[in-house]
VMD Tcl script that builds the backbone (N, CA, C; Angstrom):
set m [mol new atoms 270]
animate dup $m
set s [atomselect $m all]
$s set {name element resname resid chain x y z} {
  {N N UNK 1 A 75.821 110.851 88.162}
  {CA C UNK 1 A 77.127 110.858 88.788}
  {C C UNK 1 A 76.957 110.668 90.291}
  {N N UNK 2 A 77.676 110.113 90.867}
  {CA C UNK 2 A 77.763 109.768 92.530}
  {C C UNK 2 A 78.343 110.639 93.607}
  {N N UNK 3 A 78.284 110.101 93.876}
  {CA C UNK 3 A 78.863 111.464 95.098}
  {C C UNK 3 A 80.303 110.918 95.701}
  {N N UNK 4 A 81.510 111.785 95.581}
  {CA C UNK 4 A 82.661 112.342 95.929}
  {C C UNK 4 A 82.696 111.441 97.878}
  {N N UNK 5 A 83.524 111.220 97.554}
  {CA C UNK 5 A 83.910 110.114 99.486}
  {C C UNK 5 A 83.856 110.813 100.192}
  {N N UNK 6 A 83.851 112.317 100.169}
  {CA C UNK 6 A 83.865 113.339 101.577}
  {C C UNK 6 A 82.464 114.226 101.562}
  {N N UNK 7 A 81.864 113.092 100.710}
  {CA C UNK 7 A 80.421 113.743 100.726}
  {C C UNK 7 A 79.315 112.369 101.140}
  {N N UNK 8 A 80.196 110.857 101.255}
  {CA C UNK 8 A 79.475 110.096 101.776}
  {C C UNK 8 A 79.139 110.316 103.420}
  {N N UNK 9 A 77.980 109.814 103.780}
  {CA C UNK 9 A 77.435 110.138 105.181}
  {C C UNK 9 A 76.888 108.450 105.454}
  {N N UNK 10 A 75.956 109.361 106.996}
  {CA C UNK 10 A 76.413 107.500 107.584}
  {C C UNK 10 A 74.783 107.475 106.980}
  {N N UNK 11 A 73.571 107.964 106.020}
  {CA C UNK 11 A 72.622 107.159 105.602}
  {C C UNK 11 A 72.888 106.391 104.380}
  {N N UNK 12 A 74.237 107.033 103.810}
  {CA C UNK 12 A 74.763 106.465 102.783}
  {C C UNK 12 A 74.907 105.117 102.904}
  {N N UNK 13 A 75.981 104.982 104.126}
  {CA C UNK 13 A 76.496 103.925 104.542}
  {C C UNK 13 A 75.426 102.940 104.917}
  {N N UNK 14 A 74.391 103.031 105.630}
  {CA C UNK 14 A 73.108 102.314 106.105}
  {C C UNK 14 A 72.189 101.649 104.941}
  {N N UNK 15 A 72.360 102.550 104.114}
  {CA C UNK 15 A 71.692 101.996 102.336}
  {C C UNK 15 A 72.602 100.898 101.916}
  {N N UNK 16 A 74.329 101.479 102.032}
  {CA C UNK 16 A 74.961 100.324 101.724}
  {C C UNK 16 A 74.974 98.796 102.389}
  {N N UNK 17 A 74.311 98.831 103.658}
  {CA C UNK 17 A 73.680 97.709 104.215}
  {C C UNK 17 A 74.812 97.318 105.805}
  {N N UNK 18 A 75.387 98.788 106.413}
  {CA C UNK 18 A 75.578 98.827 107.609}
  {C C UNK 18 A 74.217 99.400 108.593}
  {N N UNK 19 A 74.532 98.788 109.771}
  {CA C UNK 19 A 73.409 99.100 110.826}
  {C C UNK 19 A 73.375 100.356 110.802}
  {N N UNK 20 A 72.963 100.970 111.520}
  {CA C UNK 20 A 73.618 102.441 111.948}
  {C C UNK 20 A 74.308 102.508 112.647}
  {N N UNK 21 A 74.459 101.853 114.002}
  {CA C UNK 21 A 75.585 101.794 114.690}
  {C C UNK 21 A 77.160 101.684 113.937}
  {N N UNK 22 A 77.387 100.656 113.118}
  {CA C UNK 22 A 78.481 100.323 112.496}
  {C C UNK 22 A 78.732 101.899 111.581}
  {N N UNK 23 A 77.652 101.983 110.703}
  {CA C UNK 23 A 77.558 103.189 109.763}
  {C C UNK 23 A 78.635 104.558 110.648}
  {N N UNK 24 A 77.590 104.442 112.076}
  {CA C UNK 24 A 78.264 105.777 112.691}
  {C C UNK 24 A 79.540 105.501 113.244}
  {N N UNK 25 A 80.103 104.594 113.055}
  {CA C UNK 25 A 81.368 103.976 113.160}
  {C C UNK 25 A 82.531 104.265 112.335}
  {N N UNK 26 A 81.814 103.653 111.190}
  {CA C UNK 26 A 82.526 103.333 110.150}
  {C C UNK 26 A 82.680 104.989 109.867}
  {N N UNK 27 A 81.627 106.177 109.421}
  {CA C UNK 27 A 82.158 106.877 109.223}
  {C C UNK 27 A 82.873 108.130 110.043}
  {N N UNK 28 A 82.852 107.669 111.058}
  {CA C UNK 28 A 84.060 108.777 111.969}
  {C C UNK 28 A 85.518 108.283 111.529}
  {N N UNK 29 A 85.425 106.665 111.072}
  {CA C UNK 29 A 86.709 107.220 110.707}
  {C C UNK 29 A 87.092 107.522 109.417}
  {N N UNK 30 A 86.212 107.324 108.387}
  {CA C UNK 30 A 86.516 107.684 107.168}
  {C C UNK 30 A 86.236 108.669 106.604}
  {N N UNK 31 A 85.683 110.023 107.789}
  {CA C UNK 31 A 85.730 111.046 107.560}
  {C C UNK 31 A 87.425 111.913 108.166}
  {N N UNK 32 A 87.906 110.642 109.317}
  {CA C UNK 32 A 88.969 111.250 109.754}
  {C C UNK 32 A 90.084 110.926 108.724}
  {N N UNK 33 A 90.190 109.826 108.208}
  {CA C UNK 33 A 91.136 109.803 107.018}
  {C C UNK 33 A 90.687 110.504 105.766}
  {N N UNK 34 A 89.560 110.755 105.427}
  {CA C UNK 34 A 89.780 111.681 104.162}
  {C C UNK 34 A 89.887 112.894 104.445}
  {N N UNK 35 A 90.225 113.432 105.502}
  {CA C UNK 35 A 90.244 114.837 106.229}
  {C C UNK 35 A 91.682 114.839 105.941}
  {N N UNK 36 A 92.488 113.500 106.282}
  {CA C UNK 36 A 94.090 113.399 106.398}
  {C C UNK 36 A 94.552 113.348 105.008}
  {N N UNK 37 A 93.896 113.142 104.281}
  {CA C UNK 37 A 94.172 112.752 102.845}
  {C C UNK 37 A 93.810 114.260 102.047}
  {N N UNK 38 A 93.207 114.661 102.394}
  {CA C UNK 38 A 92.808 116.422 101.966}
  {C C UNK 38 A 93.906 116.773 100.665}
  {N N UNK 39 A 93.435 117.011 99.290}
  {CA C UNK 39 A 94.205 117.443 98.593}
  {C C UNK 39 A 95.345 116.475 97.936}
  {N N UNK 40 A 95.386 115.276 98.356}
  {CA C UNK 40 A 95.935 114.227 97.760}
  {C C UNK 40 A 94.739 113.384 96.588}
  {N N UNK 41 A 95.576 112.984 95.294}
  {CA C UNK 41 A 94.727 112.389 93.840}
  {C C UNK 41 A 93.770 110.621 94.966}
  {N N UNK 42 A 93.041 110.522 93.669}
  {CA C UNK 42 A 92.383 109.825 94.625}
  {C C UNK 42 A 93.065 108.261 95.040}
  {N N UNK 43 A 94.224 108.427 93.957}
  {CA C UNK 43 A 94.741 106.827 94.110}
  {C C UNK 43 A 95.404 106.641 96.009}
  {N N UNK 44 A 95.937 107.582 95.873}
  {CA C UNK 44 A 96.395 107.755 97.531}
  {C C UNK 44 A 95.696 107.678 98.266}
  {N N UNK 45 A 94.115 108.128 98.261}
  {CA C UNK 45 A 93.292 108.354 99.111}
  {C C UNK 45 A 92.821 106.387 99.272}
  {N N UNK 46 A 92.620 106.115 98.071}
  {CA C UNK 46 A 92.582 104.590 98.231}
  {C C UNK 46 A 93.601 103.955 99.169}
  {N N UNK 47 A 94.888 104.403 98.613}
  {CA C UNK 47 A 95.978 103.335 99.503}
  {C C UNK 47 A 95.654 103.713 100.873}
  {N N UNK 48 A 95.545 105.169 101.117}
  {CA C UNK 48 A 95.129 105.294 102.765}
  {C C UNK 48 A 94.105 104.556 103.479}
  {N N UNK 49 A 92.971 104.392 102.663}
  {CA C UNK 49 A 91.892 103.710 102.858}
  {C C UNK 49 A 92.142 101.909 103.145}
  {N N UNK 50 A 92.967 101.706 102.373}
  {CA C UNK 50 A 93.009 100.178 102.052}
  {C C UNK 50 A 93.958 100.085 103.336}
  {N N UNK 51 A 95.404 100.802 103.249}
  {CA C UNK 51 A 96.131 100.493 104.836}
  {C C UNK 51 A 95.721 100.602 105.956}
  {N N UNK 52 A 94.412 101.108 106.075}
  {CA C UNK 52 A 93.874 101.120 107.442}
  {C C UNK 52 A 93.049 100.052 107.252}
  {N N UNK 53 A 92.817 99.256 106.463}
  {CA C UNK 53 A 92.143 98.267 106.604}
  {C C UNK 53 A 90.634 98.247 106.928}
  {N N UNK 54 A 90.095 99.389 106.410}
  {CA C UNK 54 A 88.965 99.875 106.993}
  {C C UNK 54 A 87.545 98.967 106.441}
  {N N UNK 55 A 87.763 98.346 104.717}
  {CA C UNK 55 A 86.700 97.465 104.491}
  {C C UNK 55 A 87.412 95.759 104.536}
  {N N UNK 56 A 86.791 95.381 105.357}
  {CA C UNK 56 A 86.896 94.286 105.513}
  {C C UNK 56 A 85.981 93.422 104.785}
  {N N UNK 57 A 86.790 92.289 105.029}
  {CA C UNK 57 A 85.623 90.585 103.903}
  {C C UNK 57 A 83.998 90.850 104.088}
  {N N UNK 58 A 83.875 91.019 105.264}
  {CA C UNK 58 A 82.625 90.650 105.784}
  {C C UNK 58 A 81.776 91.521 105.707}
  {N N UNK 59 A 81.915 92.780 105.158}
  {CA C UNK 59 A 81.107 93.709 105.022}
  {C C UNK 59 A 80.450 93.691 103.816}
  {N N UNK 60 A 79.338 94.224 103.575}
  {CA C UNK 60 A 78.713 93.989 102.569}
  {C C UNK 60 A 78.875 94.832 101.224}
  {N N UNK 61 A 78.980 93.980 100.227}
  {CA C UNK 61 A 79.640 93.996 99.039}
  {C C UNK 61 A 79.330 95.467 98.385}
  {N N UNK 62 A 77.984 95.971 98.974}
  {CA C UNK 62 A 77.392 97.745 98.689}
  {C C UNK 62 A 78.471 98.633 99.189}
  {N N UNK 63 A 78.665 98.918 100.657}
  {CA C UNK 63 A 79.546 99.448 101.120}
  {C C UNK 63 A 81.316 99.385 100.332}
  {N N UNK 64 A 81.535 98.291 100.106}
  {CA C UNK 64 A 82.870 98.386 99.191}
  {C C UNK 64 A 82.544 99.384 97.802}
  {N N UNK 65 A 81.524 98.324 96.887}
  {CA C UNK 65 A 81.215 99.649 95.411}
  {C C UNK 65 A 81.198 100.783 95.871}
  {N N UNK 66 A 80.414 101.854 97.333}
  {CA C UNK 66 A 80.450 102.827 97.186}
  {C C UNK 66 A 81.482 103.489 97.696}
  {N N UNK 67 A 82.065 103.256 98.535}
  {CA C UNK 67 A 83.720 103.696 98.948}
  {C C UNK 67 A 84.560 103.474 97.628}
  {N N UNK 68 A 84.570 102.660 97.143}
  {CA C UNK 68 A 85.209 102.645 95.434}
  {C C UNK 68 A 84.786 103.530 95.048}
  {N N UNK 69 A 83.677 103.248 94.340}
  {CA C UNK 69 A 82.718 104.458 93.479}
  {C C UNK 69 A 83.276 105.828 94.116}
  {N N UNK 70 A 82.791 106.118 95.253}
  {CA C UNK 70 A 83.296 107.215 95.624}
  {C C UNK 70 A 84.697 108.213 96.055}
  {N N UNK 71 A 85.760 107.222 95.812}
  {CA C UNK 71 A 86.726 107.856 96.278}
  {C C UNK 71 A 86.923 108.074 94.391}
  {N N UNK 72 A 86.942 107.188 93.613}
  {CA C UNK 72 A 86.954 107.329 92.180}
  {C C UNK 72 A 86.241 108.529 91.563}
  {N N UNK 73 A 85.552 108.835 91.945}
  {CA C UNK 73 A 84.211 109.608 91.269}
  {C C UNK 73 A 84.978 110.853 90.375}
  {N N UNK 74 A 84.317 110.706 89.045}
  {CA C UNK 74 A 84.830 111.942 88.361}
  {C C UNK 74 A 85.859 111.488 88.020}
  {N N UNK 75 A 86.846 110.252 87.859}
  {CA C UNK 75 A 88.372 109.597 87.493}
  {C C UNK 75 A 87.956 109.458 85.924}
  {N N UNK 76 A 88.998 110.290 85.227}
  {CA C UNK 76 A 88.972 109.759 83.790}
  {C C UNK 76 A 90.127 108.994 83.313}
  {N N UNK 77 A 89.646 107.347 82.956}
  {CA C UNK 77 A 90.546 106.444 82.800}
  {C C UNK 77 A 91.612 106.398 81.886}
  {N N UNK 78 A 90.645 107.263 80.497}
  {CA C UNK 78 A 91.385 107.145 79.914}
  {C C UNK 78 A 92.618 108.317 79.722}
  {N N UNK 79 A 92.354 109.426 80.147}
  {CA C UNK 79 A 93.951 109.885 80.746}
  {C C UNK 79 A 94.602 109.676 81.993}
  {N N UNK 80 A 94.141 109.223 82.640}
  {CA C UNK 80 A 95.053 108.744 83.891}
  {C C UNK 80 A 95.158 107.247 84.041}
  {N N UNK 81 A 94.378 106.450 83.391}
  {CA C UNK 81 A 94.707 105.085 83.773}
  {C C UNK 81 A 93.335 104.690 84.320}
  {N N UNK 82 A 93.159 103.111 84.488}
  {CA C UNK 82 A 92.641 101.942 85.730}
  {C C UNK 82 A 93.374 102.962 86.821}
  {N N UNK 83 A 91.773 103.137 87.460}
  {CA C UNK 83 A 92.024 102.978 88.978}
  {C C UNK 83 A 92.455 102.144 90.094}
  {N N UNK 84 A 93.402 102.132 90.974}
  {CA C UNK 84 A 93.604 101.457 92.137}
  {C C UNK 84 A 92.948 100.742 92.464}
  {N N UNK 85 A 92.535 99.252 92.749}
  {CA C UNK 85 A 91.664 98.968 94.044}
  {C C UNK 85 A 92.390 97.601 94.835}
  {N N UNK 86 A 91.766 96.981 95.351}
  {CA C UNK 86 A 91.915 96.350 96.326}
  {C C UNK 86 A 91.185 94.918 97.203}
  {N N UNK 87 A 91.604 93.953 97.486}
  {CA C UNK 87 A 90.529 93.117 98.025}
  {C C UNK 87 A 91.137 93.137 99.498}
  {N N UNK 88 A 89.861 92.932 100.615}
  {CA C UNK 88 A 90.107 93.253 101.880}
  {C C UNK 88 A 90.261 91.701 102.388}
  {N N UNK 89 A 91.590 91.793 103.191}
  {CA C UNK 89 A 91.979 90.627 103.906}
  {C C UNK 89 A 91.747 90.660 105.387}
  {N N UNK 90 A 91.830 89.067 105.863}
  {CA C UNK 90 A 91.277 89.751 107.329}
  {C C UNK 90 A 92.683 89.990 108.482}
}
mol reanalyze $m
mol bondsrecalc $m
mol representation Tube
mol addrep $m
C-alpha cells in the first residue's frame, strides 16, 4: 500500500523525478493545500489539487501517478465509485 498525500515528502517527490529544488517547491504548496483540504473525502482534495493547477504537462509522468496514487490511497471503488482525475493543461 502507498502512502496517503499528507504523508508525501519532497524525497518522494525527487524519486518521482523533480530536482530538489522544484520538489521543495512543489511541496510547500501541496502541503499547504492538503492542510486546507483537512478532513474533506479525497475526491475534493483532487479538485483542490487540480484547480490550483499544481501538475502541469511537463512534469514528469511519476510525480502525477503519485499525487494520484496518493491522494486515492485506501479508495474502495467498488463502494464509492472511479475515482476523480484529471489531465493538466497549460
Amino acid at each position: 500500500m502507498g502512502k496517503n498525500i499528507s504523508e508525501v515528502g519532497v524525497e518522494d517527490l525527487v524519486q518521482a523525478g523533480l530536482t530538489v529544488k522544484e520538489a521543495k517547491e512543489f511541496d510547500e504548496i501541496l502541503k499547504e493545500t492538503v492542510r486546507r483540504s483537512k478532513g474533506l473525502e479525497p475526491r475534493e482534495v483532487w479538485r483542490e489539487l487540480v484547480a490550483q493547477k499544481m501538475l502541469k504537462p511537463w512534469h514528469p509522468h511519476g510525480l502525477h501517478q503519485l499525487v494520484y496514487y496518493s491522494v486515492y490511497n485506501g479508495w474502495d471503488a467498488s463502494s464509492n465509485g472511479p475515482p476523480l482525475y484529471g489531465f493538466p493543461s497549460m
